[in-house]
C-alpha positions in Angstrom: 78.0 -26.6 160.4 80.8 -24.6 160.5 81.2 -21.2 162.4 82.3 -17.9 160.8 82.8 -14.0 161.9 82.2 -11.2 160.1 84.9 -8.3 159.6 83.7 -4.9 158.0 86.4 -2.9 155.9 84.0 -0.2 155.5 84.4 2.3 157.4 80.9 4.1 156.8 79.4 1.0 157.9 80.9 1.7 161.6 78.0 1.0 163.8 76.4 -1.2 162.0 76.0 -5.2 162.6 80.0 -6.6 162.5 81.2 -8.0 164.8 85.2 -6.8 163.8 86.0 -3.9 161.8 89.1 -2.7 160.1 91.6 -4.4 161.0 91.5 -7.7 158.9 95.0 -8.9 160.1 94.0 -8.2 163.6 90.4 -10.0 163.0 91.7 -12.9 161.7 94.0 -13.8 164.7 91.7 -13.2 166.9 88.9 -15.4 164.7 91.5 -18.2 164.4 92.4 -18.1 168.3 88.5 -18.6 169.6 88.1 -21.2 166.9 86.3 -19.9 164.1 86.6 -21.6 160.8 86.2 -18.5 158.4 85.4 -14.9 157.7 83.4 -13.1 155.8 84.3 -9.5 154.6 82.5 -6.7 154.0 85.1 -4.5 151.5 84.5 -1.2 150.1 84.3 -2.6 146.7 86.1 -5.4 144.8 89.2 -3.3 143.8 89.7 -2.1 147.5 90.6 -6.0 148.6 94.0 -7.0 148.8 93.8 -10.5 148.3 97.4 -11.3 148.3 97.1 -10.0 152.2 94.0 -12.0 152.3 95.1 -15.1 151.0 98.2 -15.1 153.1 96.5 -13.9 156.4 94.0 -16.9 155.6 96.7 -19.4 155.3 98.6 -18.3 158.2 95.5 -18.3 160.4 93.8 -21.6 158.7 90.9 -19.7 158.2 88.7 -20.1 154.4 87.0 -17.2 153.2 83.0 -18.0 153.7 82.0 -14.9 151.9 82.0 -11.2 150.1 79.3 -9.2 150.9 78.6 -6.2 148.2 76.8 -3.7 151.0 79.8 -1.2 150.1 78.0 -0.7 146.8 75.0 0.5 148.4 77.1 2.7 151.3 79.2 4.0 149.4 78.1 4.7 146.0 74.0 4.2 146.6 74.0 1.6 143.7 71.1 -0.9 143.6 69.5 -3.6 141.2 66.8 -1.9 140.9 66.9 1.9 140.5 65.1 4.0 138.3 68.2 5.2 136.7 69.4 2.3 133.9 72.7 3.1 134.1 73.2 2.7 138.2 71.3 -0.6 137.8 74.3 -1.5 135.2 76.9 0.2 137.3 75.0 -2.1 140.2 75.7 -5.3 138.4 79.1 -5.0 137.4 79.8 -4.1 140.7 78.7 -8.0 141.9 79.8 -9.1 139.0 83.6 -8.1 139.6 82.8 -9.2 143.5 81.8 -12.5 142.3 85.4 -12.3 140.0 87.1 -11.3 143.4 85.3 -14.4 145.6 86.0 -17.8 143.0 89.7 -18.2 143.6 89.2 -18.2 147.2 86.1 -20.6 147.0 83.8 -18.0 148.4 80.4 -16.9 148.2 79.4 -13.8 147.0 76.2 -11.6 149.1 72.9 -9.8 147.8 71.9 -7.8 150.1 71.5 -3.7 150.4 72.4 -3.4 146.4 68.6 -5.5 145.8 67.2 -2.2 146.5 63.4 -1.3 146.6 60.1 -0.1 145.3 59.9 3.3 145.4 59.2 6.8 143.3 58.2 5.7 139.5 59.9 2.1 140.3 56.5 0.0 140.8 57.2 -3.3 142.7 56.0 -4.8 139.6 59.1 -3.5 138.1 61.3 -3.5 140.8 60.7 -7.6 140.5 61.5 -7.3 137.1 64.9 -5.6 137.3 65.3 -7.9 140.2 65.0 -10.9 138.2 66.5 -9.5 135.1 69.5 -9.2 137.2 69.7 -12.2 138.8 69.5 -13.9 135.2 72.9 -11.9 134.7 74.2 -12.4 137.8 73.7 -16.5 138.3 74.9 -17.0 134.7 78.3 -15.1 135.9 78.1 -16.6 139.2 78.0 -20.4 137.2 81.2 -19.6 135.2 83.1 -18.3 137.8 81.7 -21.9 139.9 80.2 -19.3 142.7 77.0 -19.0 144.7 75.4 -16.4 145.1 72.9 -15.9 148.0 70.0 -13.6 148.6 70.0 -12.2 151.6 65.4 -11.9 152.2 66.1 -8.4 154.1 63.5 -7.3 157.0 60.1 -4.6 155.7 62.1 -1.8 156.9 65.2 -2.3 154.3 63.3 -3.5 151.3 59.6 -4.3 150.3 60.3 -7.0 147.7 61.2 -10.2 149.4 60.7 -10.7 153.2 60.3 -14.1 153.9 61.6 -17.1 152.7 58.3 -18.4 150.9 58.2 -15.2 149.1 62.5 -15.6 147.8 62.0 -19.9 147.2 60.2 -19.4 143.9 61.7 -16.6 142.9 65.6 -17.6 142.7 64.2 -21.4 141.9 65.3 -20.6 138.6 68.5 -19.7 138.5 70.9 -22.3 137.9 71.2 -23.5 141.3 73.6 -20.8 141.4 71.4 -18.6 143.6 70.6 -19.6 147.4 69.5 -18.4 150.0 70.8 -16.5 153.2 68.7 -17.1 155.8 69.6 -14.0 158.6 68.3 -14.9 161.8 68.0 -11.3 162.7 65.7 -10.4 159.7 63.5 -13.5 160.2 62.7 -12.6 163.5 60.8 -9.7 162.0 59.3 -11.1 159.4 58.5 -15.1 159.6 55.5 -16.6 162.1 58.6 -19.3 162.8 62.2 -19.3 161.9 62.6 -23.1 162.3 59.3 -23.8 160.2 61.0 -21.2 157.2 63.8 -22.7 157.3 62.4 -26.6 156.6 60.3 -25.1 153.7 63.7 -23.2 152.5 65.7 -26.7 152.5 68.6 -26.9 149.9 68.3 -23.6 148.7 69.6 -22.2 152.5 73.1 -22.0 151.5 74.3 -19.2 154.3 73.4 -18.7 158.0 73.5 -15.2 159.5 74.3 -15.6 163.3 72.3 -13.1 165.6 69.5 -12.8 168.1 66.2 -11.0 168.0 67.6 -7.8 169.2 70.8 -8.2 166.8 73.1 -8.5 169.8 75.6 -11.7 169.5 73.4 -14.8 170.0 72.6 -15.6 173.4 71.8 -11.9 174.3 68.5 -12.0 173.3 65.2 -14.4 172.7 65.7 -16.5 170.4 65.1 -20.2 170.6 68.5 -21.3 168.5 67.7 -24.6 170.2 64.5 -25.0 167.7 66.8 -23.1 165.0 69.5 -25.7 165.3 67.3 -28.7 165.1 65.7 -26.8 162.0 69.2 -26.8 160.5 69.8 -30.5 161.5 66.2 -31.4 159.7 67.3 -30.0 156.6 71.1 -31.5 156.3 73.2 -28.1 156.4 76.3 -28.5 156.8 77.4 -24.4 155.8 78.6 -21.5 157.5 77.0 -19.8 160.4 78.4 -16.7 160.6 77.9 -14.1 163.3 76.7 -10.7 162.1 75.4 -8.7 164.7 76.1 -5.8 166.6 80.0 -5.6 168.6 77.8 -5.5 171.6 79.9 -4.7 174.6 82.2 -4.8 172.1 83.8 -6.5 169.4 86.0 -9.4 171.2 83.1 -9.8 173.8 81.0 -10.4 170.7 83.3 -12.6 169.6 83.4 -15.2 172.2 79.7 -15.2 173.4 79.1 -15.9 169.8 81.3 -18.5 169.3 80.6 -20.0 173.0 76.4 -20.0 172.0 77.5 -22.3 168.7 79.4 -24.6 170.6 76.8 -25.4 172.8 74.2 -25.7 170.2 76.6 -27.8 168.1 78.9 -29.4 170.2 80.4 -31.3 167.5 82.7 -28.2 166.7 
């Protein structure tokens, strides 16, 4: 297991769960200095990333790229998988599509997570599902060409009602190429599963992203969960990917930082 930080570039996100914001030249020393392996960026959109500054800043610091997430298309533009409106849900999946273009040289994953959007108004579940998995189709056959994964990020009952818990997302994405796994947010799980550990053994190869926070979205170690039980979870099931802390700058951001980092050393010591 390797560990990983996330840095938001969007600056309507402020607030939200990052742990370093804005300044990706600045994020990525400090990442590199505490001993993190990679970072994972939360841009505005694909066009708004200057990856020659990335790729450089990622050499200089030794640091890979883990993943993109796509929450700017939500944030900024309110574009989802499954609106009622055909032509956001098209504007919606070229946005991931041109992420997922952005991600493969950099050997990167790409995230689903805001932009899978809900049932709500005249969009029945039933066809939220639908558009869901019509997208997904699309989206894993892109993700296969361009060699990326994509992961689904099973959000908490108060961002979507589709997919909560990990039984509910391991048949639906079992289809799709082996392109599509899932991300497995601690955070979220804390809401909705009966036990994170137990969730995570019955999501087994298809867990193909960690995110990093305790119950009350605080850096790990600031709250209740058992990570000890979490870790061993992980262990049972032979990941070896990113964790990757996305919670709350709480005190603040290099704080964050190191009680994050510190808490995954002392569950995996190996690092």
């Amino acid at each position: 297991m390797k560990p990983a930080v996330t840095v938001s570039l969007v600056p309507e996100a402020r607030g939200g769960p990052f742990i370093f914001w804005d300044d990706l030249a600045g994020a990525c020393k400090k990442a590199s200095d505490l001993g993190y392996a990679a970072i994972e960026v939360f841009p505005p959109a694909p066009s708004a990333l200057n990856t020659t500054e990335l790729r450089k800043l990622l050499s200089e610091h030794h640091l890979a790229l883990a993943t993109l997430g796509t929450g700017g298309g939500w944030i900024r533009q309110k574009l989802t998988l499954t609106s009622s409106d055909q032509t956001v849900r098209e504007r919606a999946l070229s946005f991931i599509k041109e992420m997922i273009d952005v991600a493969a040289p950099f050997g990167a994953a790409v995230i689903l997570g805001s932009m899978q959007g809900r049932a709500e108004g005249t969009v029945s579940r039933s066809d939220a599902l639908n558009y869901l998995g019509e997208a997904l189709t699309a989206l894993a056959d892109h993700a296969h060409q361009q060699k990326v994964t994509l992961l689904y990020e099973h959000l908490n009952r108060y961002e979507t009602n589709l997919l909560n818990r990990i039984e509910d997302v391991v048949p639906f994405i079992k289809p799709f190429s082996g392109r599509v796994k899932i991300l497995a947010d601690l955070f979220h799980m804390s809401i909705e599963e009966a036990s994170i550990p137990d969730a995570i053994r019955a999501g087994g190869d298809l867990i193909g992203h960690i995110h990093f926070a305790d119950s009350n979205r605080r850096p790990a170690g600031l709250g209740h969960t058992d990570f000890e039980a979490i870790f061993r979870s992980l262990s049972d099931i032979n990941y070896t990917g990113y964790v990757s802390a996305e919670a709350f700058p709480y005190p603040d951001s290099d704080s964050a930082a190191r009680q994050t980092i510190k808490t995954f050393r002392k569950l995996h010591p190996q690092r």
